[in-house]
SEMAR-232115 format. One line per 3 residues: number of its first residue (from 1); for each residue x, y, z of N, C-alpha, C. Coordinates in steps of 0.001 Angstrom, whole numbers, padded with zeros to 6 digits, m for minus. Layout:
<lumdos>
NUM) X Y Z X Y Z X Y Z  ...
</lumdos>
This chain:
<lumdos>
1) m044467 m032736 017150 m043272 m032124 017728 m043377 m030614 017829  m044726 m029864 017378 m044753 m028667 017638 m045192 m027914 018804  m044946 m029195 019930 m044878 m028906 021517 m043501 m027904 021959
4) m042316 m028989 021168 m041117 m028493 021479 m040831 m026900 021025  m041219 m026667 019977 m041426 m025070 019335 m042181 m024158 020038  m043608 m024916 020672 m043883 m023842 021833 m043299 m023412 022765
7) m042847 m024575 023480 m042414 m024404 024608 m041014 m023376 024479  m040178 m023456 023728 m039143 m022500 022947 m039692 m021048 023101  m040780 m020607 022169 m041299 m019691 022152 m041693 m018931 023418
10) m042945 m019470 023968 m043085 m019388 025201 m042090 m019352 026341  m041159 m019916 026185 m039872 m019691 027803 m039125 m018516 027296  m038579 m018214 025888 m037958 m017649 025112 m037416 m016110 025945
13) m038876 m015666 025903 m038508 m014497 027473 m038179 m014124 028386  m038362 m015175 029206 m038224 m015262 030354 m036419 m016231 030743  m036026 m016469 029617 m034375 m016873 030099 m033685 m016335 031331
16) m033238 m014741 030704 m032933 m014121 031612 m033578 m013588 032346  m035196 m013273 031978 m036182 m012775 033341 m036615 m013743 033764  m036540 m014664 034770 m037195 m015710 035173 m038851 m014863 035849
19) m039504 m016058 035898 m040505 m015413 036263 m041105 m016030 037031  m041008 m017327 037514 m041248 m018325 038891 m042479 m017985 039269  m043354 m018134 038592 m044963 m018179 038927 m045549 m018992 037179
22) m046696 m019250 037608 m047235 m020103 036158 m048464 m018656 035556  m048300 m017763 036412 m049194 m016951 036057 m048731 m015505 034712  m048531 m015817 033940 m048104 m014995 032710 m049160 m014878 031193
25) m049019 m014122 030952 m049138 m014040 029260 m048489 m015186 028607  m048761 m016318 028178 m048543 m017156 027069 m047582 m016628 026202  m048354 m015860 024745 m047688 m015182 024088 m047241 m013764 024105
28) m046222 m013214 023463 m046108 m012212 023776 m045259 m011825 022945  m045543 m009928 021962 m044275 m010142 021027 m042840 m009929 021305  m042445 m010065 022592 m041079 m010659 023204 m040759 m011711 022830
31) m041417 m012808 022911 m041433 m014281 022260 m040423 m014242 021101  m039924 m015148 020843 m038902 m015412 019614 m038837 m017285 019289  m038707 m017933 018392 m037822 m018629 018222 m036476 m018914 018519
34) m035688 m019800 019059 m034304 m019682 018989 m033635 m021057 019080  m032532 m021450 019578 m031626 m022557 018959 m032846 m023707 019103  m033626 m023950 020302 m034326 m025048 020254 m035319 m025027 019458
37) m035932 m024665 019115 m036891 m024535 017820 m036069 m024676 015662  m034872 m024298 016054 m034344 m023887 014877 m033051 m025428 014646  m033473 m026000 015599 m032242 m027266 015492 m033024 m028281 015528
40) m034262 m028464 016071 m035304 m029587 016115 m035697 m029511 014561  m036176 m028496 014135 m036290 m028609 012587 m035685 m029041 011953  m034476 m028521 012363 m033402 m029455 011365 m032825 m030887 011092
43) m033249 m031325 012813 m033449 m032875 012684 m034674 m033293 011868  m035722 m032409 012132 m036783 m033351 011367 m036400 m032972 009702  m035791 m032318 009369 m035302 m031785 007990 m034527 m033410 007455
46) m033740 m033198 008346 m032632 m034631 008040 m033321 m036112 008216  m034379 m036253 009247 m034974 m037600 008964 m035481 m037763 008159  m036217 m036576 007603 m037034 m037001 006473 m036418 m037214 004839
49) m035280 m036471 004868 m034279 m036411 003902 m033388 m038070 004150  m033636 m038457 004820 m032954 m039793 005238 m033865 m040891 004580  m034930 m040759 004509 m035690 m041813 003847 m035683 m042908 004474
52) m035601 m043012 005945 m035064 m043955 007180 m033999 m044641 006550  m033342 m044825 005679 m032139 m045288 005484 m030718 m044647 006976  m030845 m045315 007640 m030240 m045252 009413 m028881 m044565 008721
55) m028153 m044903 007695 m026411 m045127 007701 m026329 m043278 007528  m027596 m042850 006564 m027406 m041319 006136 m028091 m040434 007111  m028335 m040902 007936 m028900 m039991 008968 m027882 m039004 009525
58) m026642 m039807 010234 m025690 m038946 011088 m025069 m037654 010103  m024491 m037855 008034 m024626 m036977 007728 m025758 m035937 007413  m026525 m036013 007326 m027582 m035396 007293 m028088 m034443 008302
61) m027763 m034992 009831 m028307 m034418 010832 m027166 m033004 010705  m025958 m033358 010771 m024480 m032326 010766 m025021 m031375 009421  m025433 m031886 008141 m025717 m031274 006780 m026715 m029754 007561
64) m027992 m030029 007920 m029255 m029522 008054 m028860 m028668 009391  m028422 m029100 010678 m027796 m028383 011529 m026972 m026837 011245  m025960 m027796 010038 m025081 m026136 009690 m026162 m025547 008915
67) m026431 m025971 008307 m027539 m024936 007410 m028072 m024500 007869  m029213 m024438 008067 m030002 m023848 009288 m029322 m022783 010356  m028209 m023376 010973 m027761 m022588 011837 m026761 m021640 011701
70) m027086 m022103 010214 m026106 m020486 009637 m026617 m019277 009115  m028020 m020094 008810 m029437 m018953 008159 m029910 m018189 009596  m029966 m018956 010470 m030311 m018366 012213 m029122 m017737 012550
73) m027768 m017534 012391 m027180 m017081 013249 m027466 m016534 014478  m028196 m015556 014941 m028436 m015012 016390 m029553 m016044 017401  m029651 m016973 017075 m030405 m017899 017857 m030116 m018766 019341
76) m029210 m018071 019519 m028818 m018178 020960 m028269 m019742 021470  m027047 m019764 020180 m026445 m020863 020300 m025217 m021185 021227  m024901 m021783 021996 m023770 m021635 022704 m022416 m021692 022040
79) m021470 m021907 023017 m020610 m021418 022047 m019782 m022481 021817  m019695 m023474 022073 m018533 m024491 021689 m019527 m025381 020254  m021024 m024720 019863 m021829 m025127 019028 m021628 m023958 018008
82) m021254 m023281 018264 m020626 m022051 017604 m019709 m022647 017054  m018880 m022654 017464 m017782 m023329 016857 m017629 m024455 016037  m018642 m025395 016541 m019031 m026679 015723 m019257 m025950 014309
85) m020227 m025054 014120 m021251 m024820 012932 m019885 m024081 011888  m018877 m023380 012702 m017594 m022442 011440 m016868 m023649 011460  m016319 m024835 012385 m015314 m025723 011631 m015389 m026344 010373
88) m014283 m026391 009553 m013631 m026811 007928 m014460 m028396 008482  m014062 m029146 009802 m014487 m030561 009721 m015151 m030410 011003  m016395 m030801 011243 m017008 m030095 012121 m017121 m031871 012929
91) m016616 m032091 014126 m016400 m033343 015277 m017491 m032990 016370  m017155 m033867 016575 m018100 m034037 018096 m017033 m033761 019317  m018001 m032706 020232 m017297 m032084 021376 m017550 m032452 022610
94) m017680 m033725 022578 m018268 m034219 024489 m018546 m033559 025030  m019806 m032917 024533 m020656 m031882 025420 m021859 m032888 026297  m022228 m032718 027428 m023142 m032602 028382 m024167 m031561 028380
97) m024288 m031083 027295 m025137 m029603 027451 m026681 m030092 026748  m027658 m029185 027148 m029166 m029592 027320 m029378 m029303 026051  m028685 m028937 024997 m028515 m029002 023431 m028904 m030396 022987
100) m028278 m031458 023590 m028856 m032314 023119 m029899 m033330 023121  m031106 m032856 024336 m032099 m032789 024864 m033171 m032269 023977  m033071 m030920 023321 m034009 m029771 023424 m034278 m030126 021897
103) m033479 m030259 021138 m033833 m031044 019573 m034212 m032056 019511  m034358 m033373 020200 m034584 m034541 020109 m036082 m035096 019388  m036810 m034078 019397 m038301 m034579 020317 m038808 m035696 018700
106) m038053 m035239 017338 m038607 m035101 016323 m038326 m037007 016031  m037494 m037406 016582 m037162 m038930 016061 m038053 m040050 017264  m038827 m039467 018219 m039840 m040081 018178 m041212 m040119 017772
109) m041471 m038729 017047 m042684 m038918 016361 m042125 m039050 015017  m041358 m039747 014338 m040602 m040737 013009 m040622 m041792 013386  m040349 m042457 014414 m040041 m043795 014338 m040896 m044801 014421
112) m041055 m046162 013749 m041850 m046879 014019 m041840 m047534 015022  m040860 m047930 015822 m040800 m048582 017105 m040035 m048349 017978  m039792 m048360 019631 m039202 m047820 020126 m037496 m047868 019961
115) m036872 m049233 019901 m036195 m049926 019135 m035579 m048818 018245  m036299 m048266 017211 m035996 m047252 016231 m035514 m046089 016737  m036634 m045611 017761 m036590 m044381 018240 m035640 m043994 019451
118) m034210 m044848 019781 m033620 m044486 020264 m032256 m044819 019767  m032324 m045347 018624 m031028 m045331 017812 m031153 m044159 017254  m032463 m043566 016462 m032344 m042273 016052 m031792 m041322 016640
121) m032483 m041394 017977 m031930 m040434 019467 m030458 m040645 019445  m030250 m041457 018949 m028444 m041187 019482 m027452 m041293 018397  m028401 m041029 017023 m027543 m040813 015749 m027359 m039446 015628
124) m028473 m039091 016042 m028384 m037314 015731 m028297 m036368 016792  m028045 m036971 018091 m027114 m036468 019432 m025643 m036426 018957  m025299 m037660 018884 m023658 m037720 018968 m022870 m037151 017945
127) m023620 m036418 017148 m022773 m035721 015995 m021994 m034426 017067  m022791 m034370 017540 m022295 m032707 018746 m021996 m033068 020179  m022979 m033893 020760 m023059 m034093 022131 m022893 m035743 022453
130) m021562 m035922 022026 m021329 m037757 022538 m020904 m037944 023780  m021685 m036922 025376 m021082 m037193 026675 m022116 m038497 026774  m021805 m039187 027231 m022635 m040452 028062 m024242 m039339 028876
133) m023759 m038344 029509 m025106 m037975 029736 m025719 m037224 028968  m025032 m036588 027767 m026051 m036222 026768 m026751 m037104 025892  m026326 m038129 025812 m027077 m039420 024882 m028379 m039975 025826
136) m027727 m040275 027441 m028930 m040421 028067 m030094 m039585 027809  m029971 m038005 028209 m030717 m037360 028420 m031724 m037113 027029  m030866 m037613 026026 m031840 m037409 024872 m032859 m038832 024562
139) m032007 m039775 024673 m032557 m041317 024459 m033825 m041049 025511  m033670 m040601 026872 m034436 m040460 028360 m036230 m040226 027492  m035865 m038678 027017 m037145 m037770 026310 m037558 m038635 025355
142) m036786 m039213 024228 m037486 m039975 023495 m038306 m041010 023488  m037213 m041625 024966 m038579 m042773 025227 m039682 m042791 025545  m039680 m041194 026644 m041056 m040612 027208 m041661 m040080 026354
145) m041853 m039381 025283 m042498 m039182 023830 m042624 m040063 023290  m042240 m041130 022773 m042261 m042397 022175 m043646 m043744 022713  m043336 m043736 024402 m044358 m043766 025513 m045905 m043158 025274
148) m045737 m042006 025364 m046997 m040729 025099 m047341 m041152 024143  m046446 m041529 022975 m047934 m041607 021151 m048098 m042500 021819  m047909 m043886 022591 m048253 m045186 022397 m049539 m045326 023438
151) m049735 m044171 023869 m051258 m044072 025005 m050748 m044585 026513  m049438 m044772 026813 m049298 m045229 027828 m049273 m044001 029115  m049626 m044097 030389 m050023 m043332 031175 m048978 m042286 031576
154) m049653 m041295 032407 m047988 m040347 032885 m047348 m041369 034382  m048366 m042187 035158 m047663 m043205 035698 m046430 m043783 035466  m046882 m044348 034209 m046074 m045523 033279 m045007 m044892 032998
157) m044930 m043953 032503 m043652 m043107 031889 m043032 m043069 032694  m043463 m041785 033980 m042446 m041922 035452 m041806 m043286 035731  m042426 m043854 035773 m042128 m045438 036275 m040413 m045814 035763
160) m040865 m045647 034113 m039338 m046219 033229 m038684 m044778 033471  m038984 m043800 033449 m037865 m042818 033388 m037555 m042407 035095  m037645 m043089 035912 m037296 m043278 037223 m036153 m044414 037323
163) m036677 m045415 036897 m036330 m046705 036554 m034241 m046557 036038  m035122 m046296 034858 m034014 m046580 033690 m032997 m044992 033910  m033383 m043988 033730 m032384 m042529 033378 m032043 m042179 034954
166) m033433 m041423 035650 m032838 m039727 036468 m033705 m040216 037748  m032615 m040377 038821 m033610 m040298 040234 m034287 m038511 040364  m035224 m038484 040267 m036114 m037497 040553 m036720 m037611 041709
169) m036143 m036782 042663 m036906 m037024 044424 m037334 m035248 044917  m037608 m034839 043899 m038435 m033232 044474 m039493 m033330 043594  m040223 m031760 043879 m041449 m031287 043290 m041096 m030122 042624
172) m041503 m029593 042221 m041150 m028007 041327 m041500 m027128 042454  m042501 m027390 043612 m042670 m026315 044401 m040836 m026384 045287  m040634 m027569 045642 m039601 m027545 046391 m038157 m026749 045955
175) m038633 m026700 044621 m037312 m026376 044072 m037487 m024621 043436  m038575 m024069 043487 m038150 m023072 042407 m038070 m022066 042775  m038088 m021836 044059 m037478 m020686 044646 m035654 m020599 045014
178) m034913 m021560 044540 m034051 m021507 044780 m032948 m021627 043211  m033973 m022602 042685 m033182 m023479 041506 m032706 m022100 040442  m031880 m022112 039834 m030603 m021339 038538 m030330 m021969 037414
181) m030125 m021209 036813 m029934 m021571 035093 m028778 m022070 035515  m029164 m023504 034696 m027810 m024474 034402 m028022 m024786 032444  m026817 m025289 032132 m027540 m025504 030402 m026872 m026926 030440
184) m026572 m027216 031481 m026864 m029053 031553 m027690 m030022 031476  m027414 m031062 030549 m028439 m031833 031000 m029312 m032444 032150  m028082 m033070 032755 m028578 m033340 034348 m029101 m032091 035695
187) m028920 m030970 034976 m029738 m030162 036065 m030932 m029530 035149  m030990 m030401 034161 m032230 m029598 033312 m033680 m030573 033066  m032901 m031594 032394 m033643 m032491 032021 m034591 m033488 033155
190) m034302 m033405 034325 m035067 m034002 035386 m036344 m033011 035974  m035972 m031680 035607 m036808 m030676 035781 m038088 m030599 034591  m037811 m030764 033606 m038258 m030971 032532 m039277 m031861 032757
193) m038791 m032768 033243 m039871 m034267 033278 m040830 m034208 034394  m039880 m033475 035382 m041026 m033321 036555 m042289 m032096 036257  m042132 m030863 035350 m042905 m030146 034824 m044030 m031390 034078
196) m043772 m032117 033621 m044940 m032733 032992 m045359 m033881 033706  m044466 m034551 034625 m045086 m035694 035894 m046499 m034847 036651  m046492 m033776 036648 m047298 m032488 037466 m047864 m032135 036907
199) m048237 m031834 035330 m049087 m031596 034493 m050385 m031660 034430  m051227 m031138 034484 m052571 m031713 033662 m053618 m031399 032096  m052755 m030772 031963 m052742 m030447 030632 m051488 m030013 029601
202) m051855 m029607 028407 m050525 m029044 027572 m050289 m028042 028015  m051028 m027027 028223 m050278 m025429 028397 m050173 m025391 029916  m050464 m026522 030909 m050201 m026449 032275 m048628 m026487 032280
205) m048577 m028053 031506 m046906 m028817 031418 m046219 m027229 031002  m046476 m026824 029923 m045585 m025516 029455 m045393 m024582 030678  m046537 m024022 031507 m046657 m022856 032577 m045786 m023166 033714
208) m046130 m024811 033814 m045174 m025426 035223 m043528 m024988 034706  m043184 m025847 033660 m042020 m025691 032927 m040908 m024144 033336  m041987 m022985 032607 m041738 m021444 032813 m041500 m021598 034118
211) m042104 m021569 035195 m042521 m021117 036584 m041453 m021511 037211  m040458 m022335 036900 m039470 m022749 037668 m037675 m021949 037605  m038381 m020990 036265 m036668 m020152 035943 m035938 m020905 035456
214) m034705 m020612 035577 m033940 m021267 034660 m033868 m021289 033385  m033087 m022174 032663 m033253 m022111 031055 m034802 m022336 030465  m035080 m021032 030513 m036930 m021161 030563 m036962 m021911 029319
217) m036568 m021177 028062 m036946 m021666 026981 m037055 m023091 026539  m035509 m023419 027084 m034979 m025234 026643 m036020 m026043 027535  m035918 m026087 028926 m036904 m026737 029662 m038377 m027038 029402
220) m038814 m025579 029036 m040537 m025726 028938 m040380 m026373 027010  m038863 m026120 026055 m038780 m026937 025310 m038754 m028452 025070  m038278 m029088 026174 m038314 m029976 026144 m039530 m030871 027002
223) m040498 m030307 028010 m041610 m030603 028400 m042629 m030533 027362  m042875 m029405 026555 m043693 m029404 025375 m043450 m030015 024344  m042437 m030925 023900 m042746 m031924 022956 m042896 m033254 024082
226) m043160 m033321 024988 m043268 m034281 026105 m044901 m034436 026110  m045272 m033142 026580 m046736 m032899 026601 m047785 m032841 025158  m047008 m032696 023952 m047149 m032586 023123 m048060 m034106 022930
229) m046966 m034692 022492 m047514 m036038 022554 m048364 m036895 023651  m048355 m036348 024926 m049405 m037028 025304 m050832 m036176 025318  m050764 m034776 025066 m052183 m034148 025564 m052485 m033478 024265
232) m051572 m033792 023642 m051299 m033470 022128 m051840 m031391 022306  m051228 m030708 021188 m051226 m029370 021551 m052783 m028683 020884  m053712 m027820 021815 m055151 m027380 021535 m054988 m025788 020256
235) m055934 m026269 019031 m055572 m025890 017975 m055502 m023872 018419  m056068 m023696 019208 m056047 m022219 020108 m054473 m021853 019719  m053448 m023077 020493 m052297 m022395 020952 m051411 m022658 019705
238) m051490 m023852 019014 m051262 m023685 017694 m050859 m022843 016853  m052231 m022002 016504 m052518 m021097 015833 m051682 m019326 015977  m051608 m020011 017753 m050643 m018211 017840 m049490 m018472 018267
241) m048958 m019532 017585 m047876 m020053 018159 m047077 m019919 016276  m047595 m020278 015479 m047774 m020748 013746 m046816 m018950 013477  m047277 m018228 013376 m046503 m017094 013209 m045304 m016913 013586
244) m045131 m017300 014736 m043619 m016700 014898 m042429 m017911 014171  m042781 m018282 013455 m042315 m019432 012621 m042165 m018522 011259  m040897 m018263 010593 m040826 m017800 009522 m041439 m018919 008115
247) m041436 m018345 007056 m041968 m019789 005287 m041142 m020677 005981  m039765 m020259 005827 m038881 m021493 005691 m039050 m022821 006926  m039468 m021886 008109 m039587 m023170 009077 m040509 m023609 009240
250) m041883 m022780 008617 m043219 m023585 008883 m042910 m023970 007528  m042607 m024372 006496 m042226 m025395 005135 m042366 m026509 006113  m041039 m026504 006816 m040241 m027677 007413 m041477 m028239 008172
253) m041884 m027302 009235 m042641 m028070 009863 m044206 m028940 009629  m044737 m028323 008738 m045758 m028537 008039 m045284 m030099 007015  m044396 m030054 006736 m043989 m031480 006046 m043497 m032297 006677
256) m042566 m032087 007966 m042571 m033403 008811 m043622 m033764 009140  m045041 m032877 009908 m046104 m033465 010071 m046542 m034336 009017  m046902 m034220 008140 m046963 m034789 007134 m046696 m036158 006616
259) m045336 m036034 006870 m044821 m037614 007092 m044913 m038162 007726  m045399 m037704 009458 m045565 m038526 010330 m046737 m038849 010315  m047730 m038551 009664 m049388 m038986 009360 m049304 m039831 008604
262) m048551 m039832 007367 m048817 m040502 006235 m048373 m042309 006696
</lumdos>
């Protein structure tokens, strides 16, 4: 899942500078961490603290969320998630927002079967984001990550996530001279998928991702735990990716891996 953290990193800049070409600097110390990197942890914080026992997951996910996102404060959280994190009883806000997309990536590299891996997807969505299309859009990614460990093709994937979620009928060329930051799912998450339908590698899926503007960060976030798992990430980008990760979140991340090997 340390696709999804790149891709975070890497778009991180370019939010408000879009930059609609694949031709950039990778890293850069502009780069930051922010909500999508710092909320995916925290799911994998809470699965693993769950001991797959399913019933303690949903508190857990809300537990690790506020925490975390109270140690991050400036992480470029929106704001009705703002609000979630100061309420006395913190509910779910029928949000549609690509929030609940951009954390997901971590409960399909946990789960043992797909079966698993989309009840997870929608235990630790609906604490914040119980719109019908934010559950899709997260269940959508998981299955296509879920897909990817299982060796199945980028064919195959398109196929069910054509099928089953998002009619996707453009190309990224068609679109990215025009396309705008939306922080929806449905104008995000189809973009997302088509960055890695187009792919041919990991840091391609990430560059395509960038190149299109928009919510650089969340998008090329949610293509890089996409790409992650199928082209899995080259220890190069890894490595200069590992720093901008403070102890506390490479702790986290270094031990979900962990569990997901073991």
């Amino acid at each position: 899942m340390l696709g999804a953290i790149i891709g975070d990193i890497v778009g991180s800049r370019f939010e408000m500078q879009n930059i609609k070409s694949k031709e950039f600097t990778l890293f850069d110390p502009q780069c930051r961490v922010t909500d999508d990197s710092i909320l995916s942890l925290a799911i994998c914080k809470a699965l693993m603290e769950s001991k797959r026992n399913q019933d303690l997951l949903p508190a857990l996910t809300v537990k690790y969320m506020r925490v975390l996102g109270k140690q991050y404060p400036n992480a470029g959280y929106g704001d009705a998630f703002i609000r979630w994190l100061s309420a006395e009883i913190p509910r779910p806000y029928n949000s549609f927002g690509n929030g609940a997309t951009m954390r997901v990536s971590g409960c399909a590299f946990f789960a043992k079967n797909l079966k698993e891996a989309q009840y997870l997807a929608k235990s630790v969505t609906e604490v914040t984001h119980n719109h019908p299309e934010a559950l899709k859009g997260a269940e959508a990614l998981t299955v296509a990550i879920y897909m990817a460990r299982e060796g199945k093709s980028i064919h195959d994937i398109k196929e069910v996530i054509l099928r089953d979620y998002y009619t996707i009928d453009f190309t990224l060329d068609s679109i990215r001279k025009e396309y705008t930051f939306s922080p929806y799912c449905q104008t995000t998450v189809p973009e997302a998928f088509e960055a890695f339908f187009e792919s041919t590698s990991f840091e391609d899926a990430i560059r395509l991702a960038v190149s299109i503007g928009g919510d650089s960060d969340t998008i090329a976030a949610m293509t890089g735990s996409l790409a992650d798992a199928y082209y899995g990430v080259p220890r190069s980008i890894r490595m200069q990716a590992l720093p901008y990760l403070d102890q506390r979140l490479q702790a986290i991340l270094f031990a979900f891996e962990k569990t997901i090997q073991d």
